[in-house]
DRENDO-1510 file (C-alpha; in Angstrom, 1 decimal, always signed):
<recs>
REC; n; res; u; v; w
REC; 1; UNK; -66.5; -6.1; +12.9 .
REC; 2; UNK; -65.6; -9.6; +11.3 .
REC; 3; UNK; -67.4; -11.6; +13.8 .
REC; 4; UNK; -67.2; -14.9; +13.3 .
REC; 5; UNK; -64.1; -15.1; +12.0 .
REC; 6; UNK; -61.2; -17.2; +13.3 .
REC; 7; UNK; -58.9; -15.3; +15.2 .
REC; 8; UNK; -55.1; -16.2; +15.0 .
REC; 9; UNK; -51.4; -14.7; +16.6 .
REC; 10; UNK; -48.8; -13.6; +14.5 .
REC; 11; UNK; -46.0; -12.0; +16.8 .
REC; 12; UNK; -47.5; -9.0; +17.2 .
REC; 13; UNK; -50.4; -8.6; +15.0 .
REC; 14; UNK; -54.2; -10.2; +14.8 .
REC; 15; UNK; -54.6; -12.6; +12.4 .
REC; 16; UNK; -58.1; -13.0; +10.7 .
REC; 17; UNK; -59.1; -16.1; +8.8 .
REC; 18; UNK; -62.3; -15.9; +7.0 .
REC; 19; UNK; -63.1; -19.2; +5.4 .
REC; 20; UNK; -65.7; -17.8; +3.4 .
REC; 21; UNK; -64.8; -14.2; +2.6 .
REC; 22; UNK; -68.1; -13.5; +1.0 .
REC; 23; UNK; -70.4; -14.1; +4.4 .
REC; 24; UNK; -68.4; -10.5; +5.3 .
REC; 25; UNK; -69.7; -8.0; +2.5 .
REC; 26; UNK; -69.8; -5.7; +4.7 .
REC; 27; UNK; -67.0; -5.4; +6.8 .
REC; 28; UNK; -64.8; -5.8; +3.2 .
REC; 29; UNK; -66.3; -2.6; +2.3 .
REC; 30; UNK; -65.6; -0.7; +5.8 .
REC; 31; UNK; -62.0; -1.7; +5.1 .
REC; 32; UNK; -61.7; -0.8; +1.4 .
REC; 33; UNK; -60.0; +2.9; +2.5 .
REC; 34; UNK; -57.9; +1.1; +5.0 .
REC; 35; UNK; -56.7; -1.5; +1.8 .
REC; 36; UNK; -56.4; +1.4; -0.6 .
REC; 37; UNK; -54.1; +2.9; +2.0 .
REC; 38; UNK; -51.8; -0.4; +3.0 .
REC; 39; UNK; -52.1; -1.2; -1.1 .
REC; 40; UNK; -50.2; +2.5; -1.6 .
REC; 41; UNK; -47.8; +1.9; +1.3 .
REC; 42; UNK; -47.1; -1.4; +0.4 .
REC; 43; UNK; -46.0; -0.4; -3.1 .
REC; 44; UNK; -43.4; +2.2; -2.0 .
REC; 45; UNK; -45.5; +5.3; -2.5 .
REC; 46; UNK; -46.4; +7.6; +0.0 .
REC; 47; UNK; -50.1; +9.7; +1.3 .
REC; 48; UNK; -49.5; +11.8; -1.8 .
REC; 49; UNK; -50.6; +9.1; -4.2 .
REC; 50; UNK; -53.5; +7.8; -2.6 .
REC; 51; UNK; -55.9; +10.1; -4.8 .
REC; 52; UNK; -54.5; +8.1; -8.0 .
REC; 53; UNK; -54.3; +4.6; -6.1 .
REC; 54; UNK; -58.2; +5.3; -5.9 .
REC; 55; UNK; -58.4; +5.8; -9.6 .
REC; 56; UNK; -56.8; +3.0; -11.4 .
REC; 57; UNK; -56.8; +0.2; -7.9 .
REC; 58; UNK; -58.4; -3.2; -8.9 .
REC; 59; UNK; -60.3; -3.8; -6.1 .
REC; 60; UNK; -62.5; -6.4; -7.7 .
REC; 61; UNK; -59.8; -9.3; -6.2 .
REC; 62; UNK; -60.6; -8.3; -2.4 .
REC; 63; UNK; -64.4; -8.8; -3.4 .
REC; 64; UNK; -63.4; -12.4; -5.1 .
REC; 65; UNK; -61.8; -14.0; -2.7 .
REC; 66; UNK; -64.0; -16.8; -1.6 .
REC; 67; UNK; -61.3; -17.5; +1.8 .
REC; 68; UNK; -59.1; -14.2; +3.2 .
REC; 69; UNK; -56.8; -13.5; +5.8 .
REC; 70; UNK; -56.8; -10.1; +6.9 .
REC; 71; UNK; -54.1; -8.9; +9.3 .
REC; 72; UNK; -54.1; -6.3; +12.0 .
REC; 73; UNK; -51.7; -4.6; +14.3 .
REC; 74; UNK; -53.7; -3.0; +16.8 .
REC; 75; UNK; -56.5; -1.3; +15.0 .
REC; 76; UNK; -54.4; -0.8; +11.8 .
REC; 77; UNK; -54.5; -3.1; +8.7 .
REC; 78; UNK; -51.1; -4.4; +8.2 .
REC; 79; UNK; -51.8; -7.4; +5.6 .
REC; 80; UNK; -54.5; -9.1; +3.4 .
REC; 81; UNK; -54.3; -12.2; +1.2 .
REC; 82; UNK; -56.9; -14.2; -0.4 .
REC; 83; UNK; -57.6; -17.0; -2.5 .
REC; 84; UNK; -59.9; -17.3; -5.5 .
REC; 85; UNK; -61.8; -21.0; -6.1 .
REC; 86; UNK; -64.3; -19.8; -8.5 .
REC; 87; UNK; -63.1; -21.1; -11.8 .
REC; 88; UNK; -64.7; -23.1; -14.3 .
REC; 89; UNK; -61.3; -25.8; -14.6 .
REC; 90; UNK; -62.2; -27.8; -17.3 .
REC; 91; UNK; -62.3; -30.9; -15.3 .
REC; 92; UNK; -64.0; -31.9; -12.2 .
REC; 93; UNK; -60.4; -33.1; -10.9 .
REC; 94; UNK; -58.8; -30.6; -11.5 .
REC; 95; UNK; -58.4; -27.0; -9.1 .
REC; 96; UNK; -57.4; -24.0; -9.5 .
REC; 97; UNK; -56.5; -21.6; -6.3 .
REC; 98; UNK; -55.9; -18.2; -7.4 .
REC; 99; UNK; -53.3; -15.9; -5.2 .
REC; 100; UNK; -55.1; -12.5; -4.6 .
REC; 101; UNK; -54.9; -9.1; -3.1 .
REC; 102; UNK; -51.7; -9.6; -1.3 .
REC; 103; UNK; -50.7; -6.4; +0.3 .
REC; 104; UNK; -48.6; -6.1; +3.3 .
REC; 105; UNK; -47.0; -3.4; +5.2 .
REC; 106; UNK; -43.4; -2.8; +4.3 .
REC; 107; UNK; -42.4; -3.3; +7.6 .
REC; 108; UNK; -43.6; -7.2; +7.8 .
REC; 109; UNK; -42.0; -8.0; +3.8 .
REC; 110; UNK; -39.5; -10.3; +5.3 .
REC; 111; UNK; -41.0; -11.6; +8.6 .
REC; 112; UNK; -42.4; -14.8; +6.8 .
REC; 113; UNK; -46.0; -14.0; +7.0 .
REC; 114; UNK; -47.3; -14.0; +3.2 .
REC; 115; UNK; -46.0; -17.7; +2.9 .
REC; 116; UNK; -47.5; -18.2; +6.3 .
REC; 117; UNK; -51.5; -16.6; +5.0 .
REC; 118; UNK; -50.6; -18.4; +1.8 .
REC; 119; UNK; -50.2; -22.1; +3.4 .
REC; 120; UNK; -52.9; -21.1; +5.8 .
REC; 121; UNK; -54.9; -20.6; +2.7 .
REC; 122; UNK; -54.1; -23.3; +0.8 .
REC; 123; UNK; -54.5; -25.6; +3.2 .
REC; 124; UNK; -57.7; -24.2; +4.1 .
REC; 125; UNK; -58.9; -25.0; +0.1 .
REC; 126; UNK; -57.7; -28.0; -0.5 .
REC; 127; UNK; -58.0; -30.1; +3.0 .
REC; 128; UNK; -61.9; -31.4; +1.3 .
REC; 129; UNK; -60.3; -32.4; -1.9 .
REC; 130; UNK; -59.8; -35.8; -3.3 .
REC; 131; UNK; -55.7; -36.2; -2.9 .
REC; 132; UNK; -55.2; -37.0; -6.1 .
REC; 133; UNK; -56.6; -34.3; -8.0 .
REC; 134; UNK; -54.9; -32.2; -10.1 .
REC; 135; UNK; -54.4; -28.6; -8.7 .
REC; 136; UNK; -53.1; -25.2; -10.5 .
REC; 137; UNK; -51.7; -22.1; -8.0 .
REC; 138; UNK; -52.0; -19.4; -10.0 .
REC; 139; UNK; -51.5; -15.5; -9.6 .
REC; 140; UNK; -51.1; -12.2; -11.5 .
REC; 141; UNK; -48.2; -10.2; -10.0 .
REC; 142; UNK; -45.0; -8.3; -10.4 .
REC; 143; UNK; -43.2; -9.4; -7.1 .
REC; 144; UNK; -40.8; -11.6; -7.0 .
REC; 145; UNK; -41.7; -12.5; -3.0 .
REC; 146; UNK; -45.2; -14.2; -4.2 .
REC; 147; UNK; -43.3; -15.7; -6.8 .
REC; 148; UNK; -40.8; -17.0; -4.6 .
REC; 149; UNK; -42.6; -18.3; -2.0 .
REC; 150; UNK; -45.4; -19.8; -4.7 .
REC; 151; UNK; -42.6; -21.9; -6.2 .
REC; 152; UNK; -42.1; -24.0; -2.5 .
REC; 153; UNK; -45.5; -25.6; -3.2 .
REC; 154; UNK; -45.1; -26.3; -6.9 .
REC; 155; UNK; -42.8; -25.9; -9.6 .
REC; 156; UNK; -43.6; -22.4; -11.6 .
REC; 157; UNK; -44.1; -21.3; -15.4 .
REC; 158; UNK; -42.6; -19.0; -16.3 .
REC; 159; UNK; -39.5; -20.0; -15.1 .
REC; 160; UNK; -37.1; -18.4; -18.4 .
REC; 161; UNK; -36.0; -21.9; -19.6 .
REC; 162; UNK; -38.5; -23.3; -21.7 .
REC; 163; UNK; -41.9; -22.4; -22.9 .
REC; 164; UNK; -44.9; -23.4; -20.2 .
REC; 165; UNK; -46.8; -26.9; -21.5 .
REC; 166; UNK; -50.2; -26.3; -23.0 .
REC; 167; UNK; -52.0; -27.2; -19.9 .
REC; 168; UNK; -50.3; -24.2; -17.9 .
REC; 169; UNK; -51.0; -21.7; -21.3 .
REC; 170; UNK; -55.0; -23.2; -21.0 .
REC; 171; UNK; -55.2; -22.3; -17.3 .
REC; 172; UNK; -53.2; -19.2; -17.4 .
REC; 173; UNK; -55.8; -18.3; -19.9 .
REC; 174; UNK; -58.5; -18.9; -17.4 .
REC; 175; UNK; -57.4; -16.2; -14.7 .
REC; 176; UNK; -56.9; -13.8; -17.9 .
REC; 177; UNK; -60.5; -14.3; -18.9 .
REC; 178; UNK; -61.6; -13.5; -15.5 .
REC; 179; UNK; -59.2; -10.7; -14.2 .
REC; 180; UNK; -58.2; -9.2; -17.1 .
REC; 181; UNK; -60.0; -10.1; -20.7 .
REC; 182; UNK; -59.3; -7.0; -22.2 .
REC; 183; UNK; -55.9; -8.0; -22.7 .
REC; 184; UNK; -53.4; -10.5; -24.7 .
REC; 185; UNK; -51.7; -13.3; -22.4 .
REC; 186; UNK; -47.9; -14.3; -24.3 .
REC; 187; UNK; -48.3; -17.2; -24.4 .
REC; 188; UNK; -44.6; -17.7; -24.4 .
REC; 189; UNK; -43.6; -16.2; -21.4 .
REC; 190; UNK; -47.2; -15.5; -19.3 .
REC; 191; UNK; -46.7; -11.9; -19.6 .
REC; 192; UNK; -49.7; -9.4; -19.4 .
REC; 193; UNK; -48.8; -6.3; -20.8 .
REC; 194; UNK; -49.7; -2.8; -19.2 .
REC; 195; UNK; -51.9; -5.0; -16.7 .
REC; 196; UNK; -51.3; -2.6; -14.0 .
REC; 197; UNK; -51.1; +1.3; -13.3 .
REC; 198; UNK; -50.5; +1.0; -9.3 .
REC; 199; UNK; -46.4; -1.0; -10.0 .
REC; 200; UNK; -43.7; -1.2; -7.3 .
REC; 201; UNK; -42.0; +1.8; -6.6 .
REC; 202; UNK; -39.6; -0.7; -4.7 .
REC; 203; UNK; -39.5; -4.3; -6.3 .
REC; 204; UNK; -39.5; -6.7; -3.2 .
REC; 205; UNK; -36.8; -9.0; -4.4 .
REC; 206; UNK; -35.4; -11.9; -2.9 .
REC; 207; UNK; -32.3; -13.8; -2.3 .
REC; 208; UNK; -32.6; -16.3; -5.4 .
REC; 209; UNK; -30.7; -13.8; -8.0 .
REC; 210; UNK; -32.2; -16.1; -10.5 .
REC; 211; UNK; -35.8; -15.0; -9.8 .
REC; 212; UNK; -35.0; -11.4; -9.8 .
REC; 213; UNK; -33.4; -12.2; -13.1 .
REC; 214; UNK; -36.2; -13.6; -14.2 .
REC; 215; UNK; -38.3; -10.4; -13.5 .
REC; 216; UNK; -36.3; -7.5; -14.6 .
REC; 217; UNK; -35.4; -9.8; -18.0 .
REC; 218; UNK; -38.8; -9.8; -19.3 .
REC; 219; UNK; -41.0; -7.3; -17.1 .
REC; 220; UNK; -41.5; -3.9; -17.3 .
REC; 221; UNK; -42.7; -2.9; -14.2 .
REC; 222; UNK; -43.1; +1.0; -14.4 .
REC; 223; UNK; -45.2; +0.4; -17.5 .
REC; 224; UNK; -47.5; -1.9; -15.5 .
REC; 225; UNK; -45.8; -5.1; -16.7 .
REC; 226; UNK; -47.0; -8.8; -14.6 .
REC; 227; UNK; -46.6; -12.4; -14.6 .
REC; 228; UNK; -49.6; -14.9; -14.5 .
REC; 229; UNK; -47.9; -17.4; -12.7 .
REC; 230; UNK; -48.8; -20.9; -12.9 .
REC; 231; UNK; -47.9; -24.1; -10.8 .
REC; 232; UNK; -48.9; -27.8; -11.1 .
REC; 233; UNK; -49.1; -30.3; -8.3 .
REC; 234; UNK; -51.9; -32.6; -7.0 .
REC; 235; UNK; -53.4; -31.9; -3.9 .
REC; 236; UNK; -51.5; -34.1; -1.8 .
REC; 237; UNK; -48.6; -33.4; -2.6 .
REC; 238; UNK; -49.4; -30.0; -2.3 .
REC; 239; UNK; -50.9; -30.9; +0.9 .
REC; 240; UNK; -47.6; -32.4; +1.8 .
REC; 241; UNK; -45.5; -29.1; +1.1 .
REC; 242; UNK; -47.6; -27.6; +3.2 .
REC; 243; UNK; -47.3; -29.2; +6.0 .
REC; 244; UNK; -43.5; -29.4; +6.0 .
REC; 245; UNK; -43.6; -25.9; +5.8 .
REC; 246; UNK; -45.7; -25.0; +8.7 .
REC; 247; UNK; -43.8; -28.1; +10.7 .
REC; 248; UNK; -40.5; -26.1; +10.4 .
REC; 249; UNK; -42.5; -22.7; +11.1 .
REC; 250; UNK; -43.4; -24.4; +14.2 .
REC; 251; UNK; -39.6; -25.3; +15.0 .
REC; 252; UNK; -38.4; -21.3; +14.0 .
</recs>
């Protein structure tokens, strides 16, 4: 399984970096239970609800992904994250890298390893791209960790002071028209209503009380309630965040 793949260390787990999730078809679909099961787990639910996790999951993201990082401990899968590339723009300088299918065990919420696949990931997309191109990190959740550790590589709409600039509204309008075009984006906030029937049992907040503010104020969660979240940068100064971020992993 997932031969070829780049094979990394994270304390105690195997880290898989597939640079082009879709030469793997077929080791995504041997892991779909497996990703069901850590989606469940990862949510606060227990075995019990894996019957209606199979119902109303949106699997379509894992099969998006055109990079993933999928993360074992021993033969058990402990983490996924992907990015999604494939999105008509609007410009030939300008990127969008879509945040998708991040699941991780409970037990590895706070040991820095979804910023760590998300830098790994980012880096991985935008290291062929001209530095000065425009660049949108987008995703479509309800946790205030991705939000959180989005907003250290570019500033993040909604952020409940002001209402997001047209260009965030056009390419939050985007990842709706491809995730979710059956429903309404407010335009005002980035909210999708009802988006999701698989919420947080346990919201994984963070430290900045503002950010949890941010989601309880305006999100419902147990009525399936999410953000599209949306940051602007260029790639080198993404690039640049990126590597600060993995220099001071390093040091830690």
């Amino acid at each position: 399984m997932l031969d070829g793949a780049e094979k990394l260390r994270f304390h105690d787990c195997d880290l898989y970096l597939l640079r082009n999730a879709r030469q793997f078809p077929d080791d995504m679909r041997r892991l779909e239970p497996d990703l069901l099961r850590l989606a469940t787990l990862a949510r606060g639910w227990g075995p019990d609800k894996l019957d209606h996790m199979r119902q109303v999951f949106k699997i379509d993201p894992f099969y998006n992904a055109t990079a993933m990082a999928l993360v074992f401990n021993g033969d058990n899968l402990v983490g996924t994250a992907g990015v999604d590339t494939d999105f008509d723009a609007g410009r030939n300088d300008r990127h969008i890298v879509h945040l998708c299918s991040v699941n991780m065990d409970r037990s590895l919420r706070n040991s820095g390893l979804i910023a760590q696949l998300f830098v790994i990931l980012a880096d991985q997309v935008l290291a062929s791209l001209p530095p000065g191109d425009e660049v949108f990190f987008t995703s479509i959740s309800q946790s205030p960790l991705v939000y959180s550790i989005m907003s250290k590589i570019a500033p993040l709409h909604p952020d409940g002071r002001s209402r997001p600039p047209a260009p965030i509204v056009d390419v939050a309008g985007r990842v709706v028209a491809k995730y979710d075009p059956h429903l309404e984006l407010e335009p005002d906030t980035l909210v999708l209503r009802r988006e999701c029937d698989f919420f947080y049992r346990d919201v994984p907040y963070v430290s900045d009380t503002r950010i949890n503010a941010l989601f309880d104020s305006l999100l419902d969660i147990a009525a399936g309630d999410v953000f599209v979240n949306v940051g602007r940068t260029d790639v080198a100064g993404a690039l640049s965040k990126i590597g600060r971020y993995q220099k001071r992993a390093a040091q830690l």
